[in-house]
ZAKETOR-732352 format. One record per residue (C-alpha): z, x, y; residue in three letters. Coordinates in steps of 0.5 Angstrom, whole numbers, plus 500, padded with zeros to 3 digits. Layout:
residues N
ZXYALA ...
This chain:
residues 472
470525515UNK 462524516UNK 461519521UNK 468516522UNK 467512529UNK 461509526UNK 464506519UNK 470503524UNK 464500529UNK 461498523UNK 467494520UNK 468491526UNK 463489528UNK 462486520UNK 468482522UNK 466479529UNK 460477527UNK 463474521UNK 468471526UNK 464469531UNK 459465526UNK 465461523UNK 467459530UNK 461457532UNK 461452525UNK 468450526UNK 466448533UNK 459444531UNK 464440525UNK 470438531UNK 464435537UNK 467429536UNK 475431538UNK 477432545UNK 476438547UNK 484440547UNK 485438540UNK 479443539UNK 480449542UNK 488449538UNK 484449532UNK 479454534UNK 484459536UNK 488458528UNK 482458526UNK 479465529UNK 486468527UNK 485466519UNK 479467518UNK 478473522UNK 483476518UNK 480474511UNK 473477514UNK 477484515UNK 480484508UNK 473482505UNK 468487509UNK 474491507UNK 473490500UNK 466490500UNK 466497502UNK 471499497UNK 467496493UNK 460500494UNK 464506494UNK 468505487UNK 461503484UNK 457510486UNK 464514485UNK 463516492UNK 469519495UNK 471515501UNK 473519506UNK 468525505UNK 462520502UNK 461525496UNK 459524490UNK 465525485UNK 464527478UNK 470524474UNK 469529468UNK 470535474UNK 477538475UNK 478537483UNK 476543487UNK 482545490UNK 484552492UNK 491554489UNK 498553493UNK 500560495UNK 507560493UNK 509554497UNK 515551497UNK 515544496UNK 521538495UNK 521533490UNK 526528493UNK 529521490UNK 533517495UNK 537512491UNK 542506493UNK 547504487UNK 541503482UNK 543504474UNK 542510473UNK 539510466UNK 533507467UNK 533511474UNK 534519472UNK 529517465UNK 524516470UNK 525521474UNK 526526468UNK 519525466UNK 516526473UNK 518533472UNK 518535465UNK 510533466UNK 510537473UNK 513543468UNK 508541463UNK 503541469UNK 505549472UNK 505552465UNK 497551465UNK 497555471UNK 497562473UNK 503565476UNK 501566482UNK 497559483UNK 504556481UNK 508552487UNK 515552488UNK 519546486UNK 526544487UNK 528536485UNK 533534490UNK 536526487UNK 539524495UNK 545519492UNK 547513497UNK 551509492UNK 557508496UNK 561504488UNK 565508485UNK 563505478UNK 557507479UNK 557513482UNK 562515477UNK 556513471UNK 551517476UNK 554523477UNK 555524469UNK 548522468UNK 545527474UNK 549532470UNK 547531463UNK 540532467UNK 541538470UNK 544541463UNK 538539459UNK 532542465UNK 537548467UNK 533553464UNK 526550468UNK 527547474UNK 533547479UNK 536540481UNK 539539487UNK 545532487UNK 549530494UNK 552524495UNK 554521501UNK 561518504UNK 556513507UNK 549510507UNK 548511515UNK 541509518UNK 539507509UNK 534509506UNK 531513513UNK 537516514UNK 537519507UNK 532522508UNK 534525515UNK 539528513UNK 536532508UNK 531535513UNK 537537517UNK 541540511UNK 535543507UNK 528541510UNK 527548514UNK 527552507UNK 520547504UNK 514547506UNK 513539503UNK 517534501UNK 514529496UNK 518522496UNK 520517489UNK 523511490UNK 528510485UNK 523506480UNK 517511481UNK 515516476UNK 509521478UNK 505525473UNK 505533474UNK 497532475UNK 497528481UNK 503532483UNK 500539484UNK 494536486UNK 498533493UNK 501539494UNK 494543492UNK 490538497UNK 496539502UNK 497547502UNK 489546503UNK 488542510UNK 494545515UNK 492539520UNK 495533515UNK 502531514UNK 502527510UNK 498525504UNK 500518500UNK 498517494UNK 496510490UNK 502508485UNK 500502480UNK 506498477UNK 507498470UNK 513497465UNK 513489466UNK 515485460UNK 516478463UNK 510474465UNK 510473472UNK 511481472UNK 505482467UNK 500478472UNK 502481478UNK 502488475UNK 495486472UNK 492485479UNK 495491482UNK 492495477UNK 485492477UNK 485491485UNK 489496487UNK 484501487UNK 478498490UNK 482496495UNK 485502497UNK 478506497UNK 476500503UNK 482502506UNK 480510506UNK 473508508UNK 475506514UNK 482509516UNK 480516515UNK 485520518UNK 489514521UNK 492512514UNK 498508513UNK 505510509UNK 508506504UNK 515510504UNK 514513496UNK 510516491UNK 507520498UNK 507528500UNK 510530506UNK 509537511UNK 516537513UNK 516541519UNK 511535522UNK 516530520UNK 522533523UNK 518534530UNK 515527530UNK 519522526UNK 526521529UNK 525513529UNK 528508535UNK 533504534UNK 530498536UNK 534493543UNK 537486541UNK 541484534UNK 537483528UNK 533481525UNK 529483530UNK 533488533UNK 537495531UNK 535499525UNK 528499523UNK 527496516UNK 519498515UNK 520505518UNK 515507512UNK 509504518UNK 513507524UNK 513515520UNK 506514519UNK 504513527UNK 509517530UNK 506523525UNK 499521528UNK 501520535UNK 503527535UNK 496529533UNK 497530524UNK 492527520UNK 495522515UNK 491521509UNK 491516503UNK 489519497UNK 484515492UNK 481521489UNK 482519482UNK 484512483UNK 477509485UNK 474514481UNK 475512474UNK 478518472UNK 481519466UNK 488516465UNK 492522465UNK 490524473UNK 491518476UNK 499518474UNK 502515480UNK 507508478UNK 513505480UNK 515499478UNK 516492481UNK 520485481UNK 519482475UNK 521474477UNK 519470483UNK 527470485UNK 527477486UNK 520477489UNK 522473494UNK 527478496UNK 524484498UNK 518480502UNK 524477505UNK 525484506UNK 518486509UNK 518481513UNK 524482517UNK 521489517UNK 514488519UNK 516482524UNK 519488528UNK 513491529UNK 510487533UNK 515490539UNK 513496537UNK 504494539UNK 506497547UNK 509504544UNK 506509548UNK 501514546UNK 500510539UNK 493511536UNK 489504536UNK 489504528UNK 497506527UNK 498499532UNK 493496528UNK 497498521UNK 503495525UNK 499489527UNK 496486520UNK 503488517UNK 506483521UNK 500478520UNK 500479513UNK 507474513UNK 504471520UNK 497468517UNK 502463511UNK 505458517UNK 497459521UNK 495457514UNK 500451514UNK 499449521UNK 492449520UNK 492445514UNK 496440517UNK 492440524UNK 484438520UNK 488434516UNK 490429523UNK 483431525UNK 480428519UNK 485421519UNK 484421526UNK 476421525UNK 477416518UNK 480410523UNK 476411529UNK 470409525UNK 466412520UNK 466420519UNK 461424521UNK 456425516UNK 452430519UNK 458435519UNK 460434512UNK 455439510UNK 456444515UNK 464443513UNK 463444505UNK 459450507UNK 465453511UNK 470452505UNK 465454501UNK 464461505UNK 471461507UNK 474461499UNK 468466497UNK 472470501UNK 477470499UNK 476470491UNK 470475493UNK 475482492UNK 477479486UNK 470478483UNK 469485485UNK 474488481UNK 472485475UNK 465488476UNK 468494476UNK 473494470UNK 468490466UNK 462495468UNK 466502467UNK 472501464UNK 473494459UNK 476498454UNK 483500458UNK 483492459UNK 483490451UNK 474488452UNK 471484456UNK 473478453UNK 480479454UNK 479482462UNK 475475463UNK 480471461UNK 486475464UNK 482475471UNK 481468471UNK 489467469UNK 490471475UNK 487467480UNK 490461478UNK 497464478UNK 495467485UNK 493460487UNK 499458485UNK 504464488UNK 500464494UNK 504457498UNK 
């Protein structure tokens, strides 16, 4: 990864300039306020907009990379017409793992089923000493008997029709102990030690054979990584709040992960799904706290995904997020990681609930000892994805009290408005720069995959509405 520390430098010097430019505009705008009532705002202000111009530099960045078709980690020029140059597996064992709670079984097994009738699909193009050595595993935490009476039949209908092709494991647990992590944790200690790798799904994700043995591939090739996340795109959405968030994930997505690698490096995050993992790194490093104090901010850690990815590279494991395919423009069939997403705002609502109450735990870990500056910046801006809203709020709340209060005492200043409306203005281009961007991209490499360039206009500019609509 060529000249790393200078991308991150580089990235933050971009925000603190960007930063320190729009203070000192800010500062200029409220001469006429006493000087309490500015620094309150300056110091909401800062955090806001400092926030942005991460994102946006960030997007930047994606964004070049994506149009040259570098790849972001090695800076290397990518011919989408050229398989990956990989090296084979050796033989190496790898677990394909799905931890459920009480899904519908129907849906949930289908999806599961064609994950591996494409890796099997995926291995039958391999040489037989090239092929890597699979064992699903369906970890069940389904604690209604109605349920998981209907899951077990379904479970063994799937493991009848690909006995003859791949071995698949079924356990269900008499509790759900420690959720989806202690799921996870007591198949490393039943059966962890006999896999290499273990690559986890979700119950609603569905991976592709290519990108399968491409991880395992990219996995067995770097003995210094131990985790390697993959970049999953919602799909199967029907109802029209699904179909416009599902949209903007797809156009987005990958340019914004292509930025996110640019700069993270070795030091990626973890998403908790449609990730490969090397299992002896995670049984050594990932035994996760219990934090002190009762919920919500204490007990069990909800976004555990995060703290993985951290204590992983606190011991010295390299994690890596993988836009091989994704930021690359590849054929659809190579970049084959899905899973699906709330299809209203009422169950939206719900899982950011649920992230929230996990990414604010966080906040307690930023002192942890021995944690890498990026892993305590993953924990950072995770909690200040949620915490910017009622910065937001009160900033709003706070300039509109300014501009009341500046209304009675006289007449405004109108040397400022200028200095104001180009503040909203640079303030609004950050904001809707990554989304312009991506339209660039698709219009100029992809439009058909869109219905055309008409269609993906139209669409992009639906999606910005309904983004400003969902974003109070």
């Amino acid at each position: 990864m060529p000249w790393l520390r200078l991308r991150r430098w580089g990235l933050a010097v971009c925000v603190v300039i960007t930063s320190l430019a729009g203070s000192a505009t800010l500062l200029h705008i409220t001469a006429s306020l006493p000087l309490a009532a500015r620094l309150c705002l300056l110091m909401i202000f800062v955090l806001t907009f400092s926030w942005i111009a991460l994102s946006f530099w960030s997007a930047v960045s994606g964004f070049i990379l994506c149009w040259c078709r570098r790849d972001p980690m090695t800076l290397q020029q990518l011919d989408h017409h050229k398989p990956d140059d990989t090296q084979g597996t050796a033989q190496a064992r790898t677990a394909l793992i799905m931890p459920i709670y009480q899904e519908p079984p129907e849906p949930t097994l289908a999806g599961l089923e064609a994950s591996c009738r494409s890796l099997l699909e995926k291995m039958a193009q391999l040489e037989d000493h090239e092929t890597p050595l699979v064992d699903v595993f369906i970890l069940s935490d389904t604690q209604c008997p109605e349920v998981a009476a209907r899951e077990a039949r379904h479970v063994a209908a799937l493991q009848q029709r690909l006995k003859e092709a791949l071995c698949i494991h079924y356990r269900r647990r008499e509790n759900n102990h420690g959720r989806k992590a202690g799921n996870i944790a007591d198949f490393c200690r039943r059966w962890g030690r006999r896999y290499d790798y273990f690559v986890v799904l979700d119950a609603d994700s569905v991976m592709g054979g290519a990108t399968l043995i491409r991880l395992i591939e990219k996995m067995h090739a770097q003995p210094e990584v131990g985790l390697i996340q993959s970049v999953p795109i919602p799909v199967g959405q029907v109802t029209l709040f699904g179909r416009m968030v599902q949209f903007a994930a797809a156009l987005y997505s990958p340019m914004l992960a292509a930025g996110q690698s640019f700069w993270q490096g070795d030091s990626a995050n973890y998403w908790g799904h449609n990730a490969i993992v090397r299992t002896q790194a995670f049984m050594a490093s990932c035994g996760l706290p219990s934090l002190p104090g009762k919920p919500p901010l204490g007990g069990e850690l909800l976004s555990h995904d995060f703290v993985e990815a951290a204590l992983l590279r606190r011991d010295g494991w390299q994690v890596l997020l993988d836009t091989t395919t994704t930021c690359t423009f590849r054929p659809a069939e190579t970049a084959d990681s899905y899973e699906s997403m709330p299809s209203n705002l009422l169950d939206f609502a719900k899982r950011d609930r649920r992230w929230l109450q996990g990414n604010l735990q966080h906040l307690r870990l930023l002192t942890g000892s021995g944690l890498h500056p990026l892993s305590r910046c993953h924990f950072f801006c995770g909690a200040f994805a949620y915490l910017s809203s009622p910065l937001w709020l009160l900033l709003l709340i706070s300039s509109s009290i300014m501009i009341g209060v500046s209304a009675l005492n006289g007449a405004p200043n109108l040397h400022s408005q200028p200095l104001a409306l180009g503040l909203l203005g640079v303030t609004l281009g950050m904001l809707l720069a990554p989304k312009l961007f991506g339209l660039v991209l698709a219009l100029s490499h992809t439009p058909a995959d869109y219905g055309g360039r008409w269609r993906l206009m139209t669409s992009t500019l639906l999606e910005i509405g309904f983004a400003a609509l969902l974003a109070p």
